[in-house]
C-alpha positions as CSV (number, residue, x, y, z in Angstrom):
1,X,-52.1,11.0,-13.1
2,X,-53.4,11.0,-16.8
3,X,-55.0,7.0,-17.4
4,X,-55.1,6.0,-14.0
5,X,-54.1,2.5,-12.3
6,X,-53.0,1.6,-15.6
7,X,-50.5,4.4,-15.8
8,X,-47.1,3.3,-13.9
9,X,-47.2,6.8,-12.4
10,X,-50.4,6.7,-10.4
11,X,-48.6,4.5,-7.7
12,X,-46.0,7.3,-7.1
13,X,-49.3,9.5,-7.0
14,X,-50.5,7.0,-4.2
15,X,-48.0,6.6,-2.1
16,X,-47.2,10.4,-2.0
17,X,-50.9,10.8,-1.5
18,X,-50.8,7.9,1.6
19,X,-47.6,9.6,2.5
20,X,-49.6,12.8,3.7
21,X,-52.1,11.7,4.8
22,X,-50.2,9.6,7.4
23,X,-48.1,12.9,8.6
24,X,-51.7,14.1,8.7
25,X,-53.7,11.8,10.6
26,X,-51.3,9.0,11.3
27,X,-51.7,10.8,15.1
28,X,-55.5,9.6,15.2
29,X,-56.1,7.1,12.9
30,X,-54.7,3.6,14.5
31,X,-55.9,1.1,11.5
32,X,-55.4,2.3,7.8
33,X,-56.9,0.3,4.7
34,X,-55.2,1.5,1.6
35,X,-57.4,0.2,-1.0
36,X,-61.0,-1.1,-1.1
37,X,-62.2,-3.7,-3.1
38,X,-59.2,-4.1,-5.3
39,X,-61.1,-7.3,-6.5
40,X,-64.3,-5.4,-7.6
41,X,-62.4,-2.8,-9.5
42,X,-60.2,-5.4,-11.5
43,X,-62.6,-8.0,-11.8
44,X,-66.2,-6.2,-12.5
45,X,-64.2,-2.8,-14.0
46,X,-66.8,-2.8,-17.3
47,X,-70.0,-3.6,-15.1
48,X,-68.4,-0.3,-12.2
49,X,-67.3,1.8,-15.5
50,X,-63.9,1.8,-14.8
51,X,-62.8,-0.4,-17.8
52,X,-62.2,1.4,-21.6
53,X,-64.5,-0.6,-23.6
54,X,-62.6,0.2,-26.4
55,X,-59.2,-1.3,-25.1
56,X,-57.6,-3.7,-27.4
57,X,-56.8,-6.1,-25.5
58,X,-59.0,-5.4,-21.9
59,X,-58.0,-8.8,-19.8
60,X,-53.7,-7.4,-20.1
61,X,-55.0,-4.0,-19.5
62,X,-56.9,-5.3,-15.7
63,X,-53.7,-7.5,-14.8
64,X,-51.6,-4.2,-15.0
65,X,-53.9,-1.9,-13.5
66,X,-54.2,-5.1,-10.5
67,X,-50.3,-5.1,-10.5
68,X,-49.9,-0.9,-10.1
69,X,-52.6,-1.1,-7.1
70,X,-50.3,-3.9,-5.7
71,X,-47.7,-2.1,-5.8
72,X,-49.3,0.6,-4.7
73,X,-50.4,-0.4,-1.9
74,X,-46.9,-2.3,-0.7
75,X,-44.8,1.2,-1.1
76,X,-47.7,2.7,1.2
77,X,-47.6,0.3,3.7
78,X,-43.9,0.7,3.8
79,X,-43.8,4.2,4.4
C-alpha cells in the first residue's frame, strides 16, 4: 500500500498478509511475532531511513504510523 504504516490501508494489507500466511504455515509454526522492533522503527525512523525528512510535522506523522502497526498487529492476532 502506497505511503506505508502511515497510510490507514497498510493494516488491511497486514492482516490479509498475516492472514495467509497462517493458512500457510499456521500447521508448523507454533509461536508467531507479528512485528519487530515496532519501537526502533517509530522512535529512531530518521536515523533507520524510514522517516520523510521532509514531513511537516514528523513527531504526528510517527504517532500514526505507531497507531496503524498497533492496530495492525491486534486484527492479526485476532484472526
Amino acid at each position: 500500500v502506497k505511503g506505508g504504516w502511515s497510510n490507514r490501508g497498510t493494516v488491511d494489507a497486514f492482516e490479509r498478509y498475516a492472514e495467509v500466511l497462517f493458512k500457510e504455515y499456521g500447521q508448523k509454526v507454533k509461536y508467531w511475532l507479528t512485528i519487530n522492533e515496532q519501537n526502533m522503527m517509530i522512535l529512531h525512523g530518521s536515523a533507520l531511513g524510514t522517516l520523510d525528512p521532509n514531513l511537516e510535522n514528523p513527531k504526528k506523522e510517527l504517532y500514526q504510523q505507531n497507531h496503524h502497526m498497533l492496530i495492525a498487529q491486534a486484527k492479526a492476532m485476532t484472526l
